[in-house]
Steps between C-alpha positions, in 0.01 A plus 500: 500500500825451359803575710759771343767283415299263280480809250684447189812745431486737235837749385462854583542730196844575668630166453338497113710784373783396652490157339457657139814709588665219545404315212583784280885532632558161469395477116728825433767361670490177284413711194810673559713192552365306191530806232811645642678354262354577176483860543907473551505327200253761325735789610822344382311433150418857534829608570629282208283595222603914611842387447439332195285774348819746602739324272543632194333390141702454182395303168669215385461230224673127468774549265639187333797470297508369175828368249555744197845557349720776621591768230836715485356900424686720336467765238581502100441707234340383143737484223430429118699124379492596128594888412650618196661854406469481131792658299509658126686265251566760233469860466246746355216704559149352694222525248236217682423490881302187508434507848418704824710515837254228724347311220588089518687399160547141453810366362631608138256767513652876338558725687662764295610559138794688362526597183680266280712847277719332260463169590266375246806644259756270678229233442458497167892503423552239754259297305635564165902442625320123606373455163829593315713304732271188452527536120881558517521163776299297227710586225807456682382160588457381156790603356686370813289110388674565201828587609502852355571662815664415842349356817633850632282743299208260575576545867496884478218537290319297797620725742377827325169293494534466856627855585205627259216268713670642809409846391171390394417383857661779670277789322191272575553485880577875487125556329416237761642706776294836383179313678543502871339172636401412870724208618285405727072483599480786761417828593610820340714638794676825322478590148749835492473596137232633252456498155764712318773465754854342407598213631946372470531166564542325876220775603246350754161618341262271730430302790284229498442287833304168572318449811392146489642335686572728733790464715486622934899533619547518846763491772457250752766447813738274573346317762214436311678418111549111642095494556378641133489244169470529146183373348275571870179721438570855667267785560495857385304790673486814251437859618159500380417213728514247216630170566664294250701166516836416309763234517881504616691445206812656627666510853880663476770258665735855547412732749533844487793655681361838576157352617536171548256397361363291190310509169201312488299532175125416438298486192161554512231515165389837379330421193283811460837711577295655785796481776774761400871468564640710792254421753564439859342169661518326800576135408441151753691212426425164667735351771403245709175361667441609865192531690376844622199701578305756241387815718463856459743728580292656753527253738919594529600640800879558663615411816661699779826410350341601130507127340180465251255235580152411624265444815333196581316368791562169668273212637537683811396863366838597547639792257831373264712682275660275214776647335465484061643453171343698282519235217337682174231813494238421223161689409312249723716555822822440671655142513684420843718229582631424866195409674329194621293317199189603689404844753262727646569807331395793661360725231335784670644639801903408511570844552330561810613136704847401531689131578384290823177742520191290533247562253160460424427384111210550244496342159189662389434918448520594871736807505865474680571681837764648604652377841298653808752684731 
């Protein structure tokens, strides 16, 4: 029989559970000391990404800047180059209207006739006075080869000849004069009198006026007269919309002393007659090259102290303001000069973030926020 302490020891229950208590604290405890620190790290990223979301969202695009030519505006009027007010040569009473007030005439075409009274009279005597005096002259001259008469008769028998062809021609540019003739190719501007009225001579009875070419004048400062030259293409916006290019042919070297300003004349083609004299344009001349940015004129804003410009974002999501020159306004947008050759341009959103505010940017169709108070 074995003695007692030859038995082999065996752990009470007691001493089981308290070894798996043990056990389990330790591995917390490590657990704890080996991901302590990327939970930190997880709330800070946390924390981060809420600030981040909190900032507000505006839309911007890359705008580049590109050379084009800088243009003096100003505003001119159209103005016919050839116009005539057509005067009666001769008296008497209208019998022909060849024409209507608006129809195009070409040159030498009638416009009225008067009738020619006693003319055809004066005419016929005129031509038989000539005939005489030639027959007289002829005589005269052979008995003057012959030495029957005197150099002097000779010499007033050609003068009556003369004096008689005079009259001849006179009586035939009267007749002439009864048929009113356009003096130049143009439109039919007035046309005051109708068949039967009398007419004295020096009375305007038409207007005719040629459109093409077609001249803009306008008035263009001081500053900028040194900058415009003859022979440079220029621009011409009518009020329909219509835009038609010309040429400077004329740029005045005298100011005016009430406006100071100066005459600048271009001539632009209207061969169908379609662009009317008297019409109001807005005209671009070129100046000189410059870069600048094309953008729509929504994107303008003021700042605090009311100077125009734009809002762009930085490499460090920082809000600036830029201060413009509003170079030229076309159809396609606003050209703006005084800004870096490339930018973030905030396009959506300026209104609601102001300078030194960090932003958060979308280039796609996300939807700008206003700042989060």
């Amino acid at each position: 029989m074995m003695n007692d302490k030859t038995k082999s020891w065996r752990p009470k229950s007691s001493h089981l559970i308290a070894i798996v208590i043990a056990i389990a604290a330790i591995t917390w405890v490590a657990s704890g000391m080996v991901a302590g620190t990327p939970q930190a790290q997880t709330t800070e990223e946390e924390a981060a990404q809420s600030l981040e979301e909190n900032l507000p969202l505006v839309r911007v695009r890359t705008s580049k800047a590109t050379s084009r030519v800088r243009e003096v505006i100003l505003f001119g009027r159209t103005e016919a180059i050839n116009k005539a007010d057509i005067a009666a040569e001769t008296s008497g009473r209208i019998i022909k209207k060849a024409v209507e007030k608006g129809d195009f005439i070409k040159k030498g075409s009638v416009i009225y006739s008067i009738h020619i009274d006693d003319r055809q009279v004066k005419l016929s005597e005129a031509e038989a006075e000539v005939d005489y005096q030639e027959i007289a002259y002829n005589a005269a001259k052979k008995l003057s080869t012959k030495q029957f008469q005197s150099r002097v008769k000779l010499a007033e028998s050609l003068a009556k000849l003369e004096k008689a062809k005079a009259s001849l021609a006179m009586i035939k540019l009267e007749i002439a004069r009864t048929v009113i003739r356009a003096p130049i190719s143009g439109f039919v501007n007035d046309l005051p009198l109708s068949i039967g009225d009398y007419v004295k001579s020096g009375d305007v009875v038409a207007a005719v006026v040629d459109l093409n070419p077609l001249r803009i004048v306008g008035q263009v400062s001081e500053k900028d007269v040194s900058r415009i030259h003859r022979g440079e293409v220029a621009h011409a916006r009518l009020p329909n919309g219509q835009e038609i290019a010309g040429t400077v042919r004329y740029v005045s070297r005298t100011g005016s002393e009430a406006t100071r300003t100066f005459r600048v004349d271009i001539w632009v083609d209207n061969a169908d007659g379609a662009i009317p004299e008297g019409l109001t344009t807005e005209l671009r001349l070129p100046a000189e090259q410059e870069n600048a940015h094309l953008m729509s004129p929504a994107v303008l804003t003021l700042d605090q102290n009311g100077v125009v410009g734009v809002k762009a974002v930085d490499v460090d999501g920082m809000v600036r303001f830029h201060a413009v020159q509003i170079i030229a306004d076309t159809v396609d947008g606003v050209w703006l000069g005084g800004l870096d050759d490339e930018l973030t341009l905030i396009t959506v959103g300026q209104e609601f973030v102001r300078p030194g505010q960090k932003v958060r940017t979308a280039t796609g169709n996300e939807k700008s926020e206003a700042p989060k108070s």
